[in-house]
C-alpha positions as CSV (number, residue, x, y, z in Angstrom):
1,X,-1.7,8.0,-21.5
2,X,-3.7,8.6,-24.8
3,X,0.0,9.2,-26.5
4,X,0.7,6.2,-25.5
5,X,-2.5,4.2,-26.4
6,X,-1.7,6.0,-30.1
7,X,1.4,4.8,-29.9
8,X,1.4,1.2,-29.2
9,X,-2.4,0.0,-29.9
10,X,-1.8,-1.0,-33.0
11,X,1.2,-3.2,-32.1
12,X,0.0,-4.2,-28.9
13,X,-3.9,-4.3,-29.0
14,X,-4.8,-6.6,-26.2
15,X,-2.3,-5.3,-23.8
16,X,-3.3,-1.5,-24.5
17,X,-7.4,-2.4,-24.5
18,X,-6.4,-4.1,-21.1
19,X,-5.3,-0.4,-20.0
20,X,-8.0,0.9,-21.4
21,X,-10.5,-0.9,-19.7
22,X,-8.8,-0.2,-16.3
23,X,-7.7,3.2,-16.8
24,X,-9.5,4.9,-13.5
25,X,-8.0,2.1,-11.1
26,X,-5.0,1.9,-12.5
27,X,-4.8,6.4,-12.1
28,X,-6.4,6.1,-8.6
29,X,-2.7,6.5,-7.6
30,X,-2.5,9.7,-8.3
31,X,-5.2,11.1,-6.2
32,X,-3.5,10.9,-3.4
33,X,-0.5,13.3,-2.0
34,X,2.6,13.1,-3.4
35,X,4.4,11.9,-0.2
36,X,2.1,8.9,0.2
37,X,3.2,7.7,-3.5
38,X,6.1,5.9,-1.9
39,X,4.0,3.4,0.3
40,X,1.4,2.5,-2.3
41,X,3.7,1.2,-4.5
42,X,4.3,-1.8,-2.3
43,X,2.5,-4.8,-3.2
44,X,2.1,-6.9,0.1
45,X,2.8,-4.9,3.3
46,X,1.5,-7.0,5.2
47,X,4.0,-9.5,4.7
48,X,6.9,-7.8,6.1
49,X,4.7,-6.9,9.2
50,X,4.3,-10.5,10.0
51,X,7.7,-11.8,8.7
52,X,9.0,-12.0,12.4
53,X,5.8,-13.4,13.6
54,X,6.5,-16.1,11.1
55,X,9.8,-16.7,12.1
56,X,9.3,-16.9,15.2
57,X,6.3,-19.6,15.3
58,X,8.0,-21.5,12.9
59,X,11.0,-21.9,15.4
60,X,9.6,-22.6,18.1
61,X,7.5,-25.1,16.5
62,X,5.2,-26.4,19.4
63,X,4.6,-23.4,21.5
64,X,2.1,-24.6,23.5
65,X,-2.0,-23.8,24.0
66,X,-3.9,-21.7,21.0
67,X,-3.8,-19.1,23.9
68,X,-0.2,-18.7,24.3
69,X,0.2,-18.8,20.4
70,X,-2.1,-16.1,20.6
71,X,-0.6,-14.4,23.5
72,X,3.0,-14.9,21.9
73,X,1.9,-13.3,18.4
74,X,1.2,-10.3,20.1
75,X,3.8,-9.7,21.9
76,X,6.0,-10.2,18.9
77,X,3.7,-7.6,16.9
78,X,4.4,-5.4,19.7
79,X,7.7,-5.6,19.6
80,X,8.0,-5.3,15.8
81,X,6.1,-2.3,15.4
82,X,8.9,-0.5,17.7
83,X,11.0,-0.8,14.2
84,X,8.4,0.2,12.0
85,X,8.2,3.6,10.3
86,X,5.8,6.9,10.3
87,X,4.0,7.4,6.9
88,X,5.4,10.0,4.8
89,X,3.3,12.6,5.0
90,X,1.1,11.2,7.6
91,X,-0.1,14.9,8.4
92,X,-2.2,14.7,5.1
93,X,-4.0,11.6,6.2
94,X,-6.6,14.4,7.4
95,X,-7.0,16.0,4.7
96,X,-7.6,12.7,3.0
97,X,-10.5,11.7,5.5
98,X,-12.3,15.5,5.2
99,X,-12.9,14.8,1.9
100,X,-10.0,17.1,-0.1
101,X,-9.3,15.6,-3.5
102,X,-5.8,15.3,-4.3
103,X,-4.8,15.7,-8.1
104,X,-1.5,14.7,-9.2
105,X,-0.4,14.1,-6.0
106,X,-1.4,17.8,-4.8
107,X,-4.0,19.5,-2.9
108,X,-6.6,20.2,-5.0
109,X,-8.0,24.0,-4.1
110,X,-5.0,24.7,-1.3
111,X,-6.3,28.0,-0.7
């Protein structure tokens, strides 16, 4: 990244001080494992999670009491998460939450 900053600073000041200043967030990617890179690139996944929820209420328009919305939401969260997918990885989710630090997307002291 300092290449870059070099490179482009003076042709680009405000977008490279911008960088700058939010270096550490903006590397925080890499400290986790490599196989985990793939789902932190999304940017809302949270939307496609409740994208059949949506659909759903919004078709059926008036669906009764707040309790059956309620009681109708899950069920239809239930039934999505059938489709949804492991993590990639998902093994090193412990090894996250013990405290190893990842560097560049791998174990840090593997031995």
């Amino acid at each position: 990244m300092n290449t870059f900053m070099e490179k482009y600073s003076p042709k680009y000041a405000p977008a490279t001080e911008c960088l700058a200043k939010d270096r550490d967030e903006l590397l925080t990617f890499y400290d986790f494992p490599a196989e985990h890179w793939v789902h932190l690139r999304t940017t809302n996944p949270i939307e496609s999670a409740f994208a059949t929820i949506r659909l759903r209420h919004r078709r059926t328009k008036g669906n009764g009491s707040a309790k059956a919305c309620r009681v109708m939401i899950l069920k239809l969260a239930q039934s999505a998460q059938r489709n949804w997918r492991k993590l990639n990885g998902q093994d090193k989710i412990i090894l996250i939450l013990q405290g190893n630090k990842f560097v560049d997307g791998l174990l840090l002291n593997a031995a």
